[in-house]
Backbone as CSV, one residue per row, in Angstrom:
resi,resn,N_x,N_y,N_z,CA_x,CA_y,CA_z,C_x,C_y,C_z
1,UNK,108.438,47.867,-210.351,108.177,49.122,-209.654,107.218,49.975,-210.482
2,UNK,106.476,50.618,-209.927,105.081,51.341,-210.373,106.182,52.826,-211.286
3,UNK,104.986,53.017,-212.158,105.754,54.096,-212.811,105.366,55.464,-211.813
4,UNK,105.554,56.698,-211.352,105.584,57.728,-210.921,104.498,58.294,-211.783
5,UNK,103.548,58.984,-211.028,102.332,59.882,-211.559,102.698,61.218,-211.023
6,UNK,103.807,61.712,-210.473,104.028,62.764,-209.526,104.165,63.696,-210.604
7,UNK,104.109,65.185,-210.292,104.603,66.247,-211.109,106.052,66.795,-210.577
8,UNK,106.688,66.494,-211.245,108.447,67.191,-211.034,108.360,68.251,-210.561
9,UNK,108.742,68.762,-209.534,109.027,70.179,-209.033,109.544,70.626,-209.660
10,UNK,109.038,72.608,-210.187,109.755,73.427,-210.638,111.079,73.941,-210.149
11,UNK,111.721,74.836,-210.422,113.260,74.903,-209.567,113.273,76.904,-209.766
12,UNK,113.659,77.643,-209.064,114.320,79.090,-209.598,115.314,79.056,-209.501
13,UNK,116.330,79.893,-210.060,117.505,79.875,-209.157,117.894,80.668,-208.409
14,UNK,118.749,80.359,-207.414,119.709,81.378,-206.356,121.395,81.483,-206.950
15,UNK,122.084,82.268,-207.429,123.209,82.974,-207.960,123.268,81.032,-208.290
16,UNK,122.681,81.209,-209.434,122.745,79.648,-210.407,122.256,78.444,-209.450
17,UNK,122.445,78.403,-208.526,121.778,77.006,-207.401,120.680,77.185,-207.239
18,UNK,120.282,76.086,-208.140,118.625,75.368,-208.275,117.879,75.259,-207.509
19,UNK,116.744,75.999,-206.951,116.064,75.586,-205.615,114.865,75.447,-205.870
20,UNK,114.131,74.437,-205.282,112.789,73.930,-205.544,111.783,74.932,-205.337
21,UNK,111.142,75.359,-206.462,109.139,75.800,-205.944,108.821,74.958,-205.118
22,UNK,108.376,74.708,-203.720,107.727,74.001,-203.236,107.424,74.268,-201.994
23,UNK,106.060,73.919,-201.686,105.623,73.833,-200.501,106.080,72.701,-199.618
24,UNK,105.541,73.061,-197.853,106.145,72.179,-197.360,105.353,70.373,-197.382
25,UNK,104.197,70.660,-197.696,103.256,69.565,-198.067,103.959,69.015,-199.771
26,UNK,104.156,69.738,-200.551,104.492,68.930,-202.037,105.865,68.982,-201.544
27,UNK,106.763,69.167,-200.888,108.189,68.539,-200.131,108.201,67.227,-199.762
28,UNK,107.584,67.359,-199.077,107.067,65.885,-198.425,106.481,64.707,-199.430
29,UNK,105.743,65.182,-199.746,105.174,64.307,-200.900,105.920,64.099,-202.160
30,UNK,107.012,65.082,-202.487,107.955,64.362,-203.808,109.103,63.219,-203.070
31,UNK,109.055,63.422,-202.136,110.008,62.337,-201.036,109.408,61.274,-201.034
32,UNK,108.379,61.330,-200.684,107.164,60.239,-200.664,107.410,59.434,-201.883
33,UNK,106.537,60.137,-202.898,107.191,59.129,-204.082,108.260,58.756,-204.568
34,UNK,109.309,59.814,-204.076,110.766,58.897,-204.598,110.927,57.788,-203.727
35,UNK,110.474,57.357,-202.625,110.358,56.052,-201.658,109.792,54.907,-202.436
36,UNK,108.686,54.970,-203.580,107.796,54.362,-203.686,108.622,54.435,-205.451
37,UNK,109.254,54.874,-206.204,109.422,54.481,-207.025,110.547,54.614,-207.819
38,UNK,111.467,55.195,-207.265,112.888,55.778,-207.699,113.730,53.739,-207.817
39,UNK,114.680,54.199,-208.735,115.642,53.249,-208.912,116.771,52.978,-208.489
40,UNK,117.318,54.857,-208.196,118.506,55.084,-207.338,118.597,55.880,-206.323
41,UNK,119.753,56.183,-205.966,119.201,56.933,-204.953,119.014,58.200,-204.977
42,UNK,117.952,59.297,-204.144,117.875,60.302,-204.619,118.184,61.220,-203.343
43,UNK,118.988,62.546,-204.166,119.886,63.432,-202.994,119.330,64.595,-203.074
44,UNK,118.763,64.976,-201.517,117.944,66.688,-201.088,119.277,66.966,-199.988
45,UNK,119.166,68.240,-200.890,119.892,69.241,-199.346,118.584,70.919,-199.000
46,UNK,118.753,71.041,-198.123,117.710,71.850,-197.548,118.666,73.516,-197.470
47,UNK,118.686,74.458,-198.554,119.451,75.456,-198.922,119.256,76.379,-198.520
48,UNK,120.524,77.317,-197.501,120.433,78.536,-196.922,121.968,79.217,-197.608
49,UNK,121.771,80.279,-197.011,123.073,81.198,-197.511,124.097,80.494,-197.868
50,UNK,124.841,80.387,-196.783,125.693,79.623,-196.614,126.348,78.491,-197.801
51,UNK,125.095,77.749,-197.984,125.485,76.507,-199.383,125.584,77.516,-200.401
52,UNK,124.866,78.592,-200.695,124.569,78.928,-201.701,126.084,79.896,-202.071
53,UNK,126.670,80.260,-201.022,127.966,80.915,-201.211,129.256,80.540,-201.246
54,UNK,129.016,79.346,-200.744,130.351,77.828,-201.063,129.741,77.546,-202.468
55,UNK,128.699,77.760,-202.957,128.612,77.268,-204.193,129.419,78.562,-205.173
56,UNK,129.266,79.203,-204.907,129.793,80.234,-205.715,131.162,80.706,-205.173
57,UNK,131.788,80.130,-204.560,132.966,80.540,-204.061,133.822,79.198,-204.117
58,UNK,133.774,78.208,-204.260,133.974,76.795,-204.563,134.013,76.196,-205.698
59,UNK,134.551,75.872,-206.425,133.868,75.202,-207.771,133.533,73.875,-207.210
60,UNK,134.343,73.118,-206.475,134.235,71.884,-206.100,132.892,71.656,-205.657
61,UNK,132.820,72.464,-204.758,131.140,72.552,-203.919,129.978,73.127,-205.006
62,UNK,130.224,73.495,-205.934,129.085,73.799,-206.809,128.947,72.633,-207.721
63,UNK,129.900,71.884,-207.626,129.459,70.578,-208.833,128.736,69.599,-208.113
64,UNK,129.120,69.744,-206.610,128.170,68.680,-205.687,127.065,69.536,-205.345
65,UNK,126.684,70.471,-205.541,125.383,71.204,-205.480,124.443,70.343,-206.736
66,UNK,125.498,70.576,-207.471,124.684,70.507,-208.741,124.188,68.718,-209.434
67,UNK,125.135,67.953,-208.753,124.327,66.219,-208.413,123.302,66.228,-207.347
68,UNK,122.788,67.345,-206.364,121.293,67.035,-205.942,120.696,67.391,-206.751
69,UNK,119.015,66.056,-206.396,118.393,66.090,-207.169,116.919,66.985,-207.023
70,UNK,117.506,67.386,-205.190,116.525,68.804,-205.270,116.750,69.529,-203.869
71,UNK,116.907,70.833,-203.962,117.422,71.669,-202.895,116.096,72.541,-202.570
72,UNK,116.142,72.163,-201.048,115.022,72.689,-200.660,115.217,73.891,-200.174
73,UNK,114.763,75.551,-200.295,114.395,76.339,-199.550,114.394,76.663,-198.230
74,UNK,115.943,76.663,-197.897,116.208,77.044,-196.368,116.487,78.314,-196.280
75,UNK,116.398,79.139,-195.290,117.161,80.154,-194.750,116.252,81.103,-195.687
76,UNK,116.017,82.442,-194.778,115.211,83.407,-194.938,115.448,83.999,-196.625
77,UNK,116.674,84.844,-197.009,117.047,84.984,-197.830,116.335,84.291,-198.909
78,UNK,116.954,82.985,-199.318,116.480,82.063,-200.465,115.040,82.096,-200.221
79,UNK,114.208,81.686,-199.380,113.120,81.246,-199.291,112.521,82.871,-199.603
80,UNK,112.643,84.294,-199.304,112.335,85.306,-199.619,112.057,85.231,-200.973
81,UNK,113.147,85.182,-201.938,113.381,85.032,-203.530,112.894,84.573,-204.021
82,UNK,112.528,83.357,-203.493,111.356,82.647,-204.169,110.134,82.370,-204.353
83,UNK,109.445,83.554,-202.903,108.668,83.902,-202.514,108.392,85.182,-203.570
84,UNK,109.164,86.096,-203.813,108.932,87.451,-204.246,108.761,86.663,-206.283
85,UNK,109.666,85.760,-206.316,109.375,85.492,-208.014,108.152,84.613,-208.372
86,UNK,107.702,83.570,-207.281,106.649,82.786,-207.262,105.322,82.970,-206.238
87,UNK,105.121,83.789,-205.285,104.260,83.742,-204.425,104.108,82.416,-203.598
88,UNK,102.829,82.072,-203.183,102.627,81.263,-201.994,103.305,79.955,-202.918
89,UNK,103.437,80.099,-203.874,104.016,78.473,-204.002,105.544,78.045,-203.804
90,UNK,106.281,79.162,-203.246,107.304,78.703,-202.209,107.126,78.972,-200.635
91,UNK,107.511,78.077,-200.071,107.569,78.202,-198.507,108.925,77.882,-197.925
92,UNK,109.270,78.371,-197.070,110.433,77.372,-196.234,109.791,76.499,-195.723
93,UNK,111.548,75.402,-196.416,111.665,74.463,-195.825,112.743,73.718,-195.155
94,UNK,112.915,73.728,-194.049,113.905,73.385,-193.464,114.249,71.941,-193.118
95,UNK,115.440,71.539,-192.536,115.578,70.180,-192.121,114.734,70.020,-191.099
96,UNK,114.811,70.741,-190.034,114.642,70.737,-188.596,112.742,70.883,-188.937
97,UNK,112.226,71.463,-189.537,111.062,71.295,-189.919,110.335,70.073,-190.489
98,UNK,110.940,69.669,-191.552,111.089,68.620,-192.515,111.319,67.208,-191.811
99,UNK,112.047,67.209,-191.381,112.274,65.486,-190.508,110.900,65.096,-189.752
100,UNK,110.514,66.104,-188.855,109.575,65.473,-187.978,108.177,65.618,-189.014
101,UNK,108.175,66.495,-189.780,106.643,66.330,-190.105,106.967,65.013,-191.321
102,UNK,108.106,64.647,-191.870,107.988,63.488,-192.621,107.805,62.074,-192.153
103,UNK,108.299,62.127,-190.869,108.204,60.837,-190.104,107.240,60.421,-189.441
104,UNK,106.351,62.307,-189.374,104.892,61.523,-189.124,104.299,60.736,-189.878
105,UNK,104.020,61.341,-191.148,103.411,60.536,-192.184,103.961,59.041,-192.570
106,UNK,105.222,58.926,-192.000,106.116,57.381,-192.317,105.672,56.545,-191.623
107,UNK,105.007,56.602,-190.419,104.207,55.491,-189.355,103.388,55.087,-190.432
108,UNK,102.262,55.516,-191.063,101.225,55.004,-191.465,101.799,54.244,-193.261
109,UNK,103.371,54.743,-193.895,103.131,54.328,-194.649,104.614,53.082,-195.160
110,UNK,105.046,53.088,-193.503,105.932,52.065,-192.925,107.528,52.248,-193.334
111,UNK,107.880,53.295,-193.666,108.955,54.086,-194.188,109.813,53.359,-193.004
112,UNK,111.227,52.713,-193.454,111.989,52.776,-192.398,113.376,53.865,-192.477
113,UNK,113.905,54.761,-191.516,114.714,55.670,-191.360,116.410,54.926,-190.778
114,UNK,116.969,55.715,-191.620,118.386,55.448,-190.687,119.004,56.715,-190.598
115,UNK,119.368,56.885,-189.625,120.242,58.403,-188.640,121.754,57.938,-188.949
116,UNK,122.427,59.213,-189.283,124.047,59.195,-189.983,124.395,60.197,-189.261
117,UNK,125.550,60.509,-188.410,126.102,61.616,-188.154,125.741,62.123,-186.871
118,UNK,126.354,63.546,-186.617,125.864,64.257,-184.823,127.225,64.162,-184.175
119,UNK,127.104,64.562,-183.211,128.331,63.846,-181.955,127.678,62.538,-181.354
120,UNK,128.416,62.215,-180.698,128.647,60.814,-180.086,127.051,60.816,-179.534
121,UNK,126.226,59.941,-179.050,124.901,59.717,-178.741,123.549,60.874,-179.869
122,UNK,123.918,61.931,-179.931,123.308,62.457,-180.965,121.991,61.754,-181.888
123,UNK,122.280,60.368,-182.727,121.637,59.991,-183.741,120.641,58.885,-183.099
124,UNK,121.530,58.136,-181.650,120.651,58.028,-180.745,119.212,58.462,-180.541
125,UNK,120.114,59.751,-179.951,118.697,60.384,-178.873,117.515,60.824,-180.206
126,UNK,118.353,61.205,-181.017,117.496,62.067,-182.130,116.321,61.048,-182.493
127,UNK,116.708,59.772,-182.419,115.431,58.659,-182.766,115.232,58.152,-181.853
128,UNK,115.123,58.244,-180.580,114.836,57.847,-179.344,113.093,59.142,-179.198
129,UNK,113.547,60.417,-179.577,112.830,61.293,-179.496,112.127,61.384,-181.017
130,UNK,111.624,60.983,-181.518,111.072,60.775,-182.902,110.403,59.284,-182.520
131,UNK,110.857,58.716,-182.009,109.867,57.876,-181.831,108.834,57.805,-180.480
132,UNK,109.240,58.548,-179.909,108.223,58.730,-178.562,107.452,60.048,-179.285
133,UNK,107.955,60.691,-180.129,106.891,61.618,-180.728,105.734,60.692,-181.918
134,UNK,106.211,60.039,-182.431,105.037,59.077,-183.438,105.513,57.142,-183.583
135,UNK,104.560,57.042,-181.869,105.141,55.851,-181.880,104.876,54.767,-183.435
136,UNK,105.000,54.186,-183.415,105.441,52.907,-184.410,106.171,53.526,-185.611
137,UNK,106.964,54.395,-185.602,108.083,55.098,-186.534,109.138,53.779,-186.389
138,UNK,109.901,53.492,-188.025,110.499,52.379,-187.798,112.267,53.283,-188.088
139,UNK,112.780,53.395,-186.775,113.911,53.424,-187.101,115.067,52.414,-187.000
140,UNK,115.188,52.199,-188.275,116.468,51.030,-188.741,117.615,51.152,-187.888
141,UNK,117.975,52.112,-188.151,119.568,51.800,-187.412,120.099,53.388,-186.880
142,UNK,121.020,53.428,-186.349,121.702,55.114,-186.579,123.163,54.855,-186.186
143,UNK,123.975,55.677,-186.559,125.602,56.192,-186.179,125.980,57.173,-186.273
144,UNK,127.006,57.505,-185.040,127.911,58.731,-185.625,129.146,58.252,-186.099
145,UNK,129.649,58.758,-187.359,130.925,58.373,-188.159,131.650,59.121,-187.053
146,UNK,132.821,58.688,-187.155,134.135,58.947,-186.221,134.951,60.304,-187.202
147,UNK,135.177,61.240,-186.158,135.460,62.600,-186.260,136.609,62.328,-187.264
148,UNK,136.946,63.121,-188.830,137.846,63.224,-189.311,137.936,62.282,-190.636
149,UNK,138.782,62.011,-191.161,138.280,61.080,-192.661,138.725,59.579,-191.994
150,UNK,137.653,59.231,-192.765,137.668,57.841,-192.647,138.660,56.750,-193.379
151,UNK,139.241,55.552,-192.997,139.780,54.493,-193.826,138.972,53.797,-194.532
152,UNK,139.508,53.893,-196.116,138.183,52.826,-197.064,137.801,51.872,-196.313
153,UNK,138.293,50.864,-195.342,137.690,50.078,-194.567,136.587,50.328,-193.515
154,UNK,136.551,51.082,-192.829,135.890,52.034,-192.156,134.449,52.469,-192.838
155,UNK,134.723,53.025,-193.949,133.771,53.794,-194.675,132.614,52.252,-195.740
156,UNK,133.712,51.101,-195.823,132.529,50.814,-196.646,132.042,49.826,-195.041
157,UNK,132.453,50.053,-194.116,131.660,48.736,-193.444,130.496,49.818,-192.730
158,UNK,130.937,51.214,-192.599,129.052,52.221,-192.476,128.747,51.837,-193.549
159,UNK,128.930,52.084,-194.736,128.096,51.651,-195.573,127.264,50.261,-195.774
160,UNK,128.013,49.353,-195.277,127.788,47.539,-195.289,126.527,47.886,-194.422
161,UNK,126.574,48.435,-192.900,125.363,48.631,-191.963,123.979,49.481,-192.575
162,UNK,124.626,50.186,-193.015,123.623,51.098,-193.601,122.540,50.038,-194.354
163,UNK,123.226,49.650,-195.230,122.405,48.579,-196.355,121.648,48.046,-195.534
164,UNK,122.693,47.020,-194.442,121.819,45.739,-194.074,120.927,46.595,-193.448
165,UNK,120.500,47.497,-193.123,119.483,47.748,-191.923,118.083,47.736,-192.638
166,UNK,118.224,47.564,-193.992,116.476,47.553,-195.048,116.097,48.830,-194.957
167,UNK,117.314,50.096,-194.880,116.202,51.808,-194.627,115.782,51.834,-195.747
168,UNK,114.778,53.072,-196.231,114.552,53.743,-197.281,114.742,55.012,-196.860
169,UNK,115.189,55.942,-196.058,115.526,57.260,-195.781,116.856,56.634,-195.308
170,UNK,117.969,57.696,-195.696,119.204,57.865,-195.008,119.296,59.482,-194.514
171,UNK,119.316,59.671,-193.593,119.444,61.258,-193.080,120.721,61.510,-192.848
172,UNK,121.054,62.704,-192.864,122.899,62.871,-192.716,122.889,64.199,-192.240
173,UNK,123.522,63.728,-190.840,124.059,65.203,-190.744,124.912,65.067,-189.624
174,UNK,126.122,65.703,-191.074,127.914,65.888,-190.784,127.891,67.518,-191.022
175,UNK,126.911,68.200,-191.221,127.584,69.414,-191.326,127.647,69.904,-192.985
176,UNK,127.931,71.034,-192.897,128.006,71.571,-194.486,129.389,72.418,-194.788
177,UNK,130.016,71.946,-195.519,129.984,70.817,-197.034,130.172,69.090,-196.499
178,UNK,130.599,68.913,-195.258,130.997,67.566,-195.528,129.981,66.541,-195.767
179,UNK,128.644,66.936,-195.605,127.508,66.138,-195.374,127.328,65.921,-196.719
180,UNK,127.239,66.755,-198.200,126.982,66.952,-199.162,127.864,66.250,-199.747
181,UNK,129.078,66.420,-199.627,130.091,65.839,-200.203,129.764,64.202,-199.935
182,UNK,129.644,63.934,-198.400,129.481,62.021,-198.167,128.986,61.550,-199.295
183,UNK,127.418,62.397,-199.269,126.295,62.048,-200.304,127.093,62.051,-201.526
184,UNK,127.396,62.448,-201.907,128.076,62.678,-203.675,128.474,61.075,-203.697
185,UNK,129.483,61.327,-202.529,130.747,60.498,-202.787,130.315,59.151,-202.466
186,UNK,129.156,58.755,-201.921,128.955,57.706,-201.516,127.363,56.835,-201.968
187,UNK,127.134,57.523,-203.434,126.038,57.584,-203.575,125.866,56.689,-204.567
188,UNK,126.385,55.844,-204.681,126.610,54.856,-206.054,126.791,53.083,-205.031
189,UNK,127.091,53.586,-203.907,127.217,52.453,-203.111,125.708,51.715,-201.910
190,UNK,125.022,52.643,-201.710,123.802,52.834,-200.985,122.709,52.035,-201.626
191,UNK,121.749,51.577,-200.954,120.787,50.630,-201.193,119.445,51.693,-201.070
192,UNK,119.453,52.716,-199.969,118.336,53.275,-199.762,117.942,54.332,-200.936
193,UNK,116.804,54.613,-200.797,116.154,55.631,-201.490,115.938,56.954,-201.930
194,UNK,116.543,57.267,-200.590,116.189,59.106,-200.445,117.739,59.201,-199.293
195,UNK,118.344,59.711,-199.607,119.195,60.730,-198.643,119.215,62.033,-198.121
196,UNK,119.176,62.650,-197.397,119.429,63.586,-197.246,119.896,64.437,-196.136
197,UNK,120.546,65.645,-196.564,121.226,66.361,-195.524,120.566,67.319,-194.677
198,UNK,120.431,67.489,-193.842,119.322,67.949,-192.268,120.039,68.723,-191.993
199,UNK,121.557,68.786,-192.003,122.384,69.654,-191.007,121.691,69.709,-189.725
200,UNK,121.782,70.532,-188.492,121.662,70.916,-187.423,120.283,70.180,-187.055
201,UNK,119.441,69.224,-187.583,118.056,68.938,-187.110,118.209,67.390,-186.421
202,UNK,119.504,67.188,-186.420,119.366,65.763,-184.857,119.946,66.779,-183.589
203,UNK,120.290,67.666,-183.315,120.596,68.468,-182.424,119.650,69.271,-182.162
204,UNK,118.499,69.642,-182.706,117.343,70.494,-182.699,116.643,69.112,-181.649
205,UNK,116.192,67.980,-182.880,115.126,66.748,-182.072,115.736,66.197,-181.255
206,UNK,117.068,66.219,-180.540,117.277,65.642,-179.196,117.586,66.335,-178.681
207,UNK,117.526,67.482,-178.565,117.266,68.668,-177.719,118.107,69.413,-177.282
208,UNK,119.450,68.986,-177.904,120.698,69.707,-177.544,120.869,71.587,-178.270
209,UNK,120.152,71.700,-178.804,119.911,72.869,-179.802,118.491,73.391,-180.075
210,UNK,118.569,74.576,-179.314,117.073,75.420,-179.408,116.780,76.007,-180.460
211,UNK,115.633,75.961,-180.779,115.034,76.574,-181.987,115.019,78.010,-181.573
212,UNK,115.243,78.810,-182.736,114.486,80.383,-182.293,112.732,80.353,-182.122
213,UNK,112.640,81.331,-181.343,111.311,81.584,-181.345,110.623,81.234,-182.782
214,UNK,109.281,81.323,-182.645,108.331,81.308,-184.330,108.832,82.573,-184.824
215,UNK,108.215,83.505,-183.555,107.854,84.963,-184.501,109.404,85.305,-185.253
216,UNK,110.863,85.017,-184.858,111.496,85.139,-185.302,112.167,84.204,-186.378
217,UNK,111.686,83.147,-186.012,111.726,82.074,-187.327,110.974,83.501,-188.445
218,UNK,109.550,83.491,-188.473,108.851,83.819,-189.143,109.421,85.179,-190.163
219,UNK,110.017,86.013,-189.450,110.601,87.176,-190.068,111.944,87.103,-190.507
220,UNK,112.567,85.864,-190.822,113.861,86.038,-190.868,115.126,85.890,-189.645
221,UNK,114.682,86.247,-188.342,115.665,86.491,-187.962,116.718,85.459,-187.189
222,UNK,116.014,84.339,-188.129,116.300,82.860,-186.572,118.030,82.818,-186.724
223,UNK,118.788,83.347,-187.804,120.266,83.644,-187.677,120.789,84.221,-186.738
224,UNK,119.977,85.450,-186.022,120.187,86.809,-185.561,120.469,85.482,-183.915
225,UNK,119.043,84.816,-183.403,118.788,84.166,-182.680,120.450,83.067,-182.312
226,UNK,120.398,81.935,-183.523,121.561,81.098,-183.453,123.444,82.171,-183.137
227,UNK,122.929,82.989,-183.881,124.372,83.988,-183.620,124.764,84.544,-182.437
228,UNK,123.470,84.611,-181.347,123.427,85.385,-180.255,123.568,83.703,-179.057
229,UNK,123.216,82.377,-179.675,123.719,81.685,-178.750,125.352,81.108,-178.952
230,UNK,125.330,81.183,-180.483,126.689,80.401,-180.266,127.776,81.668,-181.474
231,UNK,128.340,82.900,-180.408,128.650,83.783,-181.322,130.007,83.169,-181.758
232,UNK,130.697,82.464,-180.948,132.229,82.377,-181.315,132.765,81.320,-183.221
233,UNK,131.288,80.666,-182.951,131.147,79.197,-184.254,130.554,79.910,-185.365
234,UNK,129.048,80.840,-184.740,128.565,81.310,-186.178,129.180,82.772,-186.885
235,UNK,129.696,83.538,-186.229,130.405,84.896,-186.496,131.008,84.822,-187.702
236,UNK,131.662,83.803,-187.967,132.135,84.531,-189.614,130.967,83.795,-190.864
237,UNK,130.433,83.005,-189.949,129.624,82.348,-191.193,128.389,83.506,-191.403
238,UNK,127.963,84.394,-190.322,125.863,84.675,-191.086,127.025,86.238,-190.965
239,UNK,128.040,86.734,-190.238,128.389,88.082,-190.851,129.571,87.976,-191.871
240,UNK,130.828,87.469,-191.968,130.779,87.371,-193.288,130.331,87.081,-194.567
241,UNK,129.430,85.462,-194.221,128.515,84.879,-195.596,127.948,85.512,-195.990
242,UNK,126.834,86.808,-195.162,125.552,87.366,-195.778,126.188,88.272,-196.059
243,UNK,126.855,88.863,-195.622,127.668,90.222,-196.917,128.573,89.810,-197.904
244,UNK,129.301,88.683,-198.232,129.243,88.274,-199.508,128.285,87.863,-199.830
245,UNK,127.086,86.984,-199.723,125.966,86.708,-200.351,124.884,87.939,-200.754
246,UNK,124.987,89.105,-200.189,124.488,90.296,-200.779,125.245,90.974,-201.635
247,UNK,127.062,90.558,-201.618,127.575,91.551,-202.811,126.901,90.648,-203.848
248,UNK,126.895,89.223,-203.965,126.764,88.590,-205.099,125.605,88.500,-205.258
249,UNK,124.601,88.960,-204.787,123.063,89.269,-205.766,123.573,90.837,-206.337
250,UNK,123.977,91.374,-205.690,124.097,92.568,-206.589,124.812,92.556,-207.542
251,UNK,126.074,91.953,-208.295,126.539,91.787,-209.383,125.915,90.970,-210.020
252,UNK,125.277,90.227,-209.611,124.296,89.641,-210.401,123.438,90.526,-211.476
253,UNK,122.584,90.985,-210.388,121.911,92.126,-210.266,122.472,93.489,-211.870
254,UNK,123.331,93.885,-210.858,124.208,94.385,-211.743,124.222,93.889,-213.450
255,UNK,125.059,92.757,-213.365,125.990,92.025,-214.855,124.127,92.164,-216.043
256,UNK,123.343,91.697,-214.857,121.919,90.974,-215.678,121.182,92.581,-216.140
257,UNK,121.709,93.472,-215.640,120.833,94.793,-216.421,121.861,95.643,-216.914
258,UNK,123.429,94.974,-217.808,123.810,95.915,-218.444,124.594,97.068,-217.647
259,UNK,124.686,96.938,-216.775,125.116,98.409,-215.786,126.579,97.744,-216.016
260,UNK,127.334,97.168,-215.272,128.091,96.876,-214.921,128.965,95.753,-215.491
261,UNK,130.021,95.370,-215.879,130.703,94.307,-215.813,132.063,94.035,-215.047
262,UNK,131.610,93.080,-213.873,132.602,92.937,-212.778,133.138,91.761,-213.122
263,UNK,134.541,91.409,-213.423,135.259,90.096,-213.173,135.529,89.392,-211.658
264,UNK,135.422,88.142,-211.148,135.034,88.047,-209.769,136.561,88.153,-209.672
265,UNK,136.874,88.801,-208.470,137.784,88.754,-207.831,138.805,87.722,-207.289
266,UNK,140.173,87.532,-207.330,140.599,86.296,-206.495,140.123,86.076,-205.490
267,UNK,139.791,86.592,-204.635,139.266,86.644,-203.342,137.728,85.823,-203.388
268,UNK,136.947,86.064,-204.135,135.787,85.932,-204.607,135.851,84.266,-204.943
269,UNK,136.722,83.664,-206.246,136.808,82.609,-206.328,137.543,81.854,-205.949
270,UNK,138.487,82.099,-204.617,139.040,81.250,-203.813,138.654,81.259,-202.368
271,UNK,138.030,81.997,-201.919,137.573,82.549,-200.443,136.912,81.123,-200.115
272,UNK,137.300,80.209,-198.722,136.354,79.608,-198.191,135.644,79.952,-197.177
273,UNK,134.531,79.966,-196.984,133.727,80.319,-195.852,133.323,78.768,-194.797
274,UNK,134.043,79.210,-193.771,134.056,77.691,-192.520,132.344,77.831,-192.110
């Protein structure tokens, strides 16, 4: 295998979770070369509030934060921060963004994909529609794992399929934390190259799930958008998460200029956010 000429992405952090400097073109392209020369396998999750406040409210979930090997710049917030400490050399980057413009470039450089996760037809349609968007896209295989934990039998014979199918992308999306966690937990057993977690972007590309507008992508508000279609699922996640995720830049904030010293609260380090 060729040695790597790539330059390692820089990282800032978000309340300690590592998130990549990167554009959505050098995104793509550090994926690229981990296809072309990695040994094991390598784990992206695409980072919005949300992860970033199970990370800090979790220990469990911050140690599986902390085995990816690069978290991309999701969700307005993060991608702001990294914008305001680095300029144009962060952008968002999302799953739902990220999948289709990577699979364009995979026709020409024969990348094969395998789809993990969704509801029932989901991983289907999601590459049914990815490939009528850039025909000769090679998708290997896809499944949805069966709702709830699996029997070691169960779990290594997805895995047995997975292998045989020859992917070099594994995409996953179970959702967050469980998607992150698979990856952890299942990442020593895998043949492919690149994993990663998409969350909500096989429900975006098979069309079961609307995007917000641009202009509101663009300003932040595509939460405001998802909250106003599905209020009963997202309600405690973008209005409770983002007001704990704003107390905790401010003690941050706080602890890092001397003002203040706050011990986190029980509440603080046991609170799960669904």
């Amino acid at each position: 295998m060729l040695e790597s000429t790539a330059t390692p992405l820089k990282t800032y952090n978000v309340l300690d979770v590592p998130v990549a400097r990167a554009t959505m073109p050098e995104a793509i392209a550090q994926v690229n070369d981990w296809v072309q020369h990695t040994d094991v396998p390598r784990l992206v999750c695409f980072t919005n509030v949300h992860m970033v406040v199970e990370a800090n409210t979790r220990p469990a979930f911050r140690s599986v934060m902390s085995r990816m090997d690069l978290n991309f710049p999701d969700g307005a917030p993060i991608f702001w921060l990294g914008r305001r400490r680095h300029g144009a050399r962060v952008e968002k980057v999302s799953g739902p963004e990220f999948m289709p413009a990577f699979c364009e470039q995979s026709v020409e450089l024969g990348h094969k994909h395998y789809l993990f996760g969704g509801m029932p037809g989901v991983a289907e349609a999601t590459g049914k529609a990815l490939e009528a968007a850039y025909p000769g896209l090679q998708i290997a295989g896809h499944e949805c794992p069966p709702f709830g934990r699996q029997s070691p039998e169960e779990s290594s014979d997805m895995v047995a399929r997975i292998n045989a199918s020859g992917a070099d992308l594994l995409w996953v999306c179970l959702g967050c934390p469980k998607q992150e966690q698979w990856m952890t937990d299942h990442r020593h057993l895998l043949n492919v190259k690149v994993v990663l977690a998409v969350g909500q972007a096989f429900d975006v590309l098979a069309g079961r799930t609307k995007r917000a507008p641009a202009i509101l992508s663009k300003w932040g508000f595509e939460w405001a958008f998802r909250l106003v279609c599905e209020p009963r699922r997202l309600y405690k996640r973008y209005m409770v998460t983002n007001s704990l995720f704003l107390w905790l830049l401010l003690r941050e904030r706080f602890i890092s200029q001397g003002t203040v010293s706050i011990a986190p609260t029980a509440a603080s380090r046991h609170t799960r956010i669904g």
